[in-house]
N, C-alpha and C positions, 0 to 999 in steps of 0.2 A: 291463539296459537300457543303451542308445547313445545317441548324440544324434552326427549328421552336422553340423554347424556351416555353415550358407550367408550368402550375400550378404540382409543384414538389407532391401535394399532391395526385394527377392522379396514381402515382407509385403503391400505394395500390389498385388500381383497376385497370385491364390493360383488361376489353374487348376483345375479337380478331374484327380486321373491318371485315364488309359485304363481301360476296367474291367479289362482284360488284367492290369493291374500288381495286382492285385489280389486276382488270381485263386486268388494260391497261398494267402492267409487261408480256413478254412475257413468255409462258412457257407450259404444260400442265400439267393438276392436274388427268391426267389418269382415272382408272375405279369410277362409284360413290360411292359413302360413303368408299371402301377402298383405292383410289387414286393410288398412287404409292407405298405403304406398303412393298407388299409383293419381288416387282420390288428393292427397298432398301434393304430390308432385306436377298437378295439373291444375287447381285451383288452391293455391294453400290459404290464400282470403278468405273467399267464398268457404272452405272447408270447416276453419274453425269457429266462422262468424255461426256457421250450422249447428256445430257441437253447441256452441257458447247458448245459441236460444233452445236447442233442446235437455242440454243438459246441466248448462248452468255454467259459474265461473272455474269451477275443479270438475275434470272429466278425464276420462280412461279412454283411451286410443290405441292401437296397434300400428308401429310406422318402422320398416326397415328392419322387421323383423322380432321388434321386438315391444311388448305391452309398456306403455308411459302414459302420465298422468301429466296435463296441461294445466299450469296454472295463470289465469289471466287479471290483467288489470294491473296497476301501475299498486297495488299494494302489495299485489303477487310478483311484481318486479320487482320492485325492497327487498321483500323478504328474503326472495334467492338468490340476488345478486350482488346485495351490501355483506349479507352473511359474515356478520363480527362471529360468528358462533363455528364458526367451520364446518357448517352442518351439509354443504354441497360442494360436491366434487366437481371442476371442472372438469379436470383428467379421463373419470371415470362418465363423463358426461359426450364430452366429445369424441373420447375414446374408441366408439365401434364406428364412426364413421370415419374417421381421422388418423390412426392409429400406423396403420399401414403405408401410410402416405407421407404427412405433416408430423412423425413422432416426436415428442419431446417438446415442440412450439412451444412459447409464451402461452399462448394458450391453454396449453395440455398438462402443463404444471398447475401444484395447489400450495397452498399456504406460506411454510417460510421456508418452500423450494423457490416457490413463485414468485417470491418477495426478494429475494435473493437474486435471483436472475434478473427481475425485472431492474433491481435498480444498477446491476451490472449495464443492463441494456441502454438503461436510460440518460448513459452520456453519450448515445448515440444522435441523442434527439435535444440536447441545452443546445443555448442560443450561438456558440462559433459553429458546430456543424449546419443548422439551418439553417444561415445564412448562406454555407455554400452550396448545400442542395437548392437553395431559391436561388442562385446564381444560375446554375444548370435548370433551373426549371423553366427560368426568363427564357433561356435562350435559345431550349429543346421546344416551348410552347410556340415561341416569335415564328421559330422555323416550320413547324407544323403548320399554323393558323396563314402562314404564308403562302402555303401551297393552298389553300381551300381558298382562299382571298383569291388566287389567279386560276381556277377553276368554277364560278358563279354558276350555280343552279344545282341541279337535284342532287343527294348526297347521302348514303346509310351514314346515319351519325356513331353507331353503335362500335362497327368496324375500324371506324376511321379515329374512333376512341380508344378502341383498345391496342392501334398501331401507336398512339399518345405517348400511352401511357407504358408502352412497352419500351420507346426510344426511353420515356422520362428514370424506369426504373435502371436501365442499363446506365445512361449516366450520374443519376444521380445515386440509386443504391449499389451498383456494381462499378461505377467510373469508367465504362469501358464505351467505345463506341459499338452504333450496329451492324454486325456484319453475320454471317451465315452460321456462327459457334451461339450468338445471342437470341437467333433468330429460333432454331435447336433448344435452347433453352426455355424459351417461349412456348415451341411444343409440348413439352415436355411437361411443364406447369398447366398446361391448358388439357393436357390429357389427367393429370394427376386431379383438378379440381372434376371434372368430368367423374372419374373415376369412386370421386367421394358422397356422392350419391346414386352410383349405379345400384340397382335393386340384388345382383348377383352381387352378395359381399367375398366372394373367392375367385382368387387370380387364376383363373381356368383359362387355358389358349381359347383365344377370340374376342374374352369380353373387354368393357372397359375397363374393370380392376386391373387386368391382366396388363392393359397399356399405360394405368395409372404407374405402377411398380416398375415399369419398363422405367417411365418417366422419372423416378424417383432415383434410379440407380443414375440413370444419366445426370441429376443434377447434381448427388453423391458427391460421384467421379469428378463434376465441374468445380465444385466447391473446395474438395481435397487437395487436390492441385494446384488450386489459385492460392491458400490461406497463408503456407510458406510464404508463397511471393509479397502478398500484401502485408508480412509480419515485417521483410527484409524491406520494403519498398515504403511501405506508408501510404496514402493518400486522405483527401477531404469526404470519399465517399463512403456513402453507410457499411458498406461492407469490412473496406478497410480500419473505419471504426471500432467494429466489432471485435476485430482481427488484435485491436489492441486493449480491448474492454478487459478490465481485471473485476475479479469476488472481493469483498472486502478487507481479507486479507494478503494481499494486492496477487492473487495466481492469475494469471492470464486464463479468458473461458479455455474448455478443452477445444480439439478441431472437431470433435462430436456438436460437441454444443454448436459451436458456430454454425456448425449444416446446416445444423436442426432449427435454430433460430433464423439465418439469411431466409432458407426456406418456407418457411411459413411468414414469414415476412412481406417476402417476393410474393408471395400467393396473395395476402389479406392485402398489400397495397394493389397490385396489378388489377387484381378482381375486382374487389371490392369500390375501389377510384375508380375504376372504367366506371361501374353501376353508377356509383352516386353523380362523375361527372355527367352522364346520358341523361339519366334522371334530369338535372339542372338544366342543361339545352332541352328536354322538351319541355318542361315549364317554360324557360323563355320562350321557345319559338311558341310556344298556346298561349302565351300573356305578353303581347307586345307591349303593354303600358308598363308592367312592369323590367324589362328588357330595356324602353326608355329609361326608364327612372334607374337602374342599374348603370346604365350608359354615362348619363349625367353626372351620376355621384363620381364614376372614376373620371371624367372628364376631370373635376374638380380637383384632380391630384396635379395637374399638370404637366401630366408627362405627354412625348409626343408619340406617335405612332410607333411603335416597335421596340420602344425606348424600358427600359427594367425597371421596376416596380422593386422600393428598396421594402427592406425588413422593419422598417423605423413607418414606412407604409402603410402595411397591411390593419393598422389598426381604424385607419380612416377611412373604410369601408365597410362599415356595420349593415346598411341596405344589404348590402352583396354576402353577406354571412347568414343576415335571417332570410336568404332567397336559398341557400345553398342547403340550411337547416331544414326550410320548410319542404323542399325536393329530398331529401332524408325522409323527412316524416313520412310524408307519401308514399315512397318505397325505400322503407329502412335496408340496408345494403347486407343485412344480416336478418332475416324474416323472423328468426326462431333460434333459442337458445338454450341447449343442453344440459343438466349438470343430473351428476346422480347422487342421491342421498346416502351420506354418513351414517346415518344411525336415525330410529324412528321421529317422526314428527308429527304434527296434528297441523292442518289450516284448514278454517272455514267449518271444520266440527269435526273434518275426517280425519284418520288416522292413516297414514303411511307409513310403510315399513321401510328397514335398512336399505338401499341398494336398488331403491327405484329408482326408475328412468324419470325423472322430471324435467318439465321445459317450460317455460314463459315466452309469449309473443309478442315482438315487437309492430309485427304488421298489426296486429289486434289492437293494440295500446292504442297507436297509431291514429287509428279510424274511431277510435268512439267518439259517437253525439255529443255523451253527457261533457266529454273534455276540448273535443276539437268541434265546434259546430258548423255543419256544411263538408265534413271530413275529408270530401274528395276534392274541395276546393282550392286552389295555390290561392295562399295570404301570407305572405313573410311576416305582414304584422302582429303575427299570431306571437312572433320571437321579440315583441321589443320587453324591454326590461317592466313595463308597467302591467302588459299583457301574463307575464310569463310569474307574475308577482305572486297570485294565489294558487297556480297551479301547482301538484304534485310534482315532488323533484324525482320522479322516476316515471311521468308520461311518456316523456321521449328519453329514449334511448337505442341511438344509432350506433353508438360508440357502445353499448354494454355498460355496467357500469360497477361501483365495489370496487375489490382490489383488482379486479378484471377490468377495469375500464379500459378503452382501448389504447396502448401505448403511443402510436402515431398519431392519434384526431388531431393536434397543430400542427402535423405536416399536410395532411387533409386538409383541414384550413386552408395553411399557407397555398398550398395546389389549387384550391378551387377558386382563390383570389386572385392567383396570379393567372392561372387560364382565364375568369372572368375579363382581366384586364386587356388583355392581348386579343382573345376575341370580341368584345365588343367594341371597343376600338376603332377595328377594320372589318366587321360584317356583323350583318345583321342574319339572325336564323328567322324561317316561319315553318309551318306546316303545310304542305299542298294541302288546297282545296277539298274540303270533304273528306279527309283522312283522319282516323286516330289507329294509334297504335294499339297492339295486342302484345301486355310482355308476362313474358312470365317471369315468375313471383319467387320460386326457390329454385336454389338453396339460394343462390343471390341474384337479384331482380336484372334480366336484359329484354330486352325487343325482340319479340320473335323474329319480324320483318327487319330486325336492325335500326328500325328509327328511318325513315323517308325525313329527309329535313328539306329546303332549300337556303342554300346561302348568295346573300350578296354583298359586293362590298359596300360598306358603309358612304353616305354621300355627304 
């Protein structure tokens, strides 16, 4: 690997190359003008596992309109995602999918914009506000899991995850309860993630871009309105947080910034948790020994039924972490990740120019033989400290990883612990008889059918 070293101010315009310069990568860019879109959109495992045996770990693609280069494998993860050298753009990476929707995100910043913000953000997330978000999470989860306890048998899991996770973001990241203004909001985020991979990228009357930006202006509006109030009022919750978050030279964020951040916030928890929680319920309900053996471990804490799972807790459930991890691995909650190139570079002998589209796979990673053996099989113990000793520190990454790693994964944690606690508890999940589910895969992994589960209560 090279790194050609250019003029840093290039960063603010990144071109994409000619497809010509590109040409000599092998690969195919599929049908014209939609490439391999639809081919992605519909199988993106099966899609790149394709590429990967025909063309090798670096290959040329066409997706969303535009020609990129895949690089795979956890050393093609390093490279692009530690990035000491600043040689990839987030910004410019998530950029055309994102752009119009999510602008400005944590995400969508680079280097010591990125840096900067993020560690503005990051008194959102030390340990006095997580503890009162796990306060609201005990007690938003207890009341959810209570209605499915007095309801026994059939049940879309997927739906009834993402109503979870909607009460959990309103009161934990906004502090508000649910009522028809949050409910609106929800919309709103759910046409906007919609939107960010529609195939039409212009907001033309009818498509989904068009309802994405509908969406985007209504949360705008939401957010502008509220930020005074929470600057005058205060609260425990992440929004309010935010609201009081200062740069290091103590300015309070602007109320741009706040949008921009609550917003892509609200999106990567709501989305992204619903995915990975479903994920974990159908590994349990497909491995009831393990579901035991999870059961057990929280038994072990001794709390009683409906009773809160403290912060001083969650550490005594490591079982319940490598079950959580390995429902990650499976279906990483982020399949694929974007950035575009600074300035030329070489990996694996090729040469790529300024201002390419490059991405690394985490579904790929994922699934390989050589590092995960049996791939498609749930093993948490694949995560214990002795297991996890020689392998590569960028196989897994569900969280992304570099200066990018993801800002929330310990509220993710704390979330998926404290759900685990509340639901096993008081019911057990399975699968009906003779069923598997069918999900698709991007841009973030759900059930087509929603997840058929059945619940009962626990005896």
């Amino acid at each position: 690997m090279s790194i050609q070293v250019a003029d840093s101010s290039l960063v603010a315009r990144l071109p994409p190359p000619k497809r010509s310069a590109l040409a000599h990568i092998p690969g195919d860019e599929g049908w014209p003008v939609i490439g391999r879109t639809f081919e992605v959109l519909a199988d993106p495992k099966g899609q790149v596992e394709m590429m990967a045996r025909n063309y090798g770990p670096v290959y040329r693609s066409r997706v969303l309109g535009e020609t990129s280069i895949t690089l795979l494998g956890p050393e093609a993860n390093e490279f692009v995602l530690f990035d000491n050298t600043k040689l990839f753009s987030s910004s410019h990476g998530w950029g055309p999918i994102l752009n119009l929707l999510f602008p400005r995100g944590l995400m969508m910043l680079d280097f010591d914009e990125h840096r900067l913000h993020r560690r503005a953000l990051s008194v959102a997330f030390k340990a006095g506000p997580m503890q009162s978000y796990l306060a609201a999470l005990n007690d938003g989860i207890a009341r959810r899991i209570a209605k499915w306890q007095s309801k026994p048998g059939e049940m879309l899991c997927y739906p009834a995850m993402k109503q979870l996770t909607l009460d959990l973001a309103a009161t934990s990241f906004l502090g508000t309860e649910i009522g028809a203004e949050t409910e609106e909001i929800n919309a709103a985020f759910v046409d906007m993630v919609a939107a960010s991979v529609a195939p039409i990228r212009k907001p033309w009357p009818g498509t989904a871009m068009a309802r994405g930006v509908r969406g985007r202006k209504r949360i705008v509006a939401y957010f502008s309105e509220q930020i005074p109030i929470r600057r005058a009022k205060g609260g425990d919750d992440l929004f309010s947080q935010l609201c009081h978050a200062t740069h290091e030279d103590g300015a309070l964020l602007s109320t741009q910034d706040i949008i921009d951040h609550m917003s892509f916030l609200m999106m990567a928890a709501h989305d992204t948790l619903t995915s990975s929680l479903t994920s974990f319920v159908a590994a349990l309900a497909d491995n009831p020994q393990w579901q035991q053996k999870l059961r057990e471990e929280i038994a072990g804490l001794g709390l009683k039924p409906g009773e809160a799972i403290s912060f001083q807790q969650l550490d005594a459930l490591p079982l319940t972490e490598m079950a959580f991890k390995e429902a990650m691995r499976l279906r990483p909650p982020v399949p694929s990740l974007p950035r575009r190139a600074t300035r030329e570079f070489t990996f694996r002998g090729y040469t790529i120019p300024t201002g390419t589209m490059v991405a690394v796979n985490p579904l790929f990673t994922h699934h390989m033989p050589e590092i995960w053996p049996e791939p498609n099989r749930f093993d948490p113990l694949r995560f214990t400290d002795e297991a996890q000793r020689g392998r590569h520190r960028f196989a897994w990454i569900p969280f992304g990883g570099g200066a990018h790693m993801c800002l929330g994964l310990h509220f993710a944690y704390m979330q998926a612990k404290c759900f685990a606690v509340h639901l096993l508890q008081n019911v057990s999940v399975s699968l009906p008889p003779n069923y598997t589910s069918n999900w698709q895969m991007w841009p973030i992994p759900k059930p087509k059918d929603g997840l058929r589960v059945n619940v009962a209560p626990v005896r």
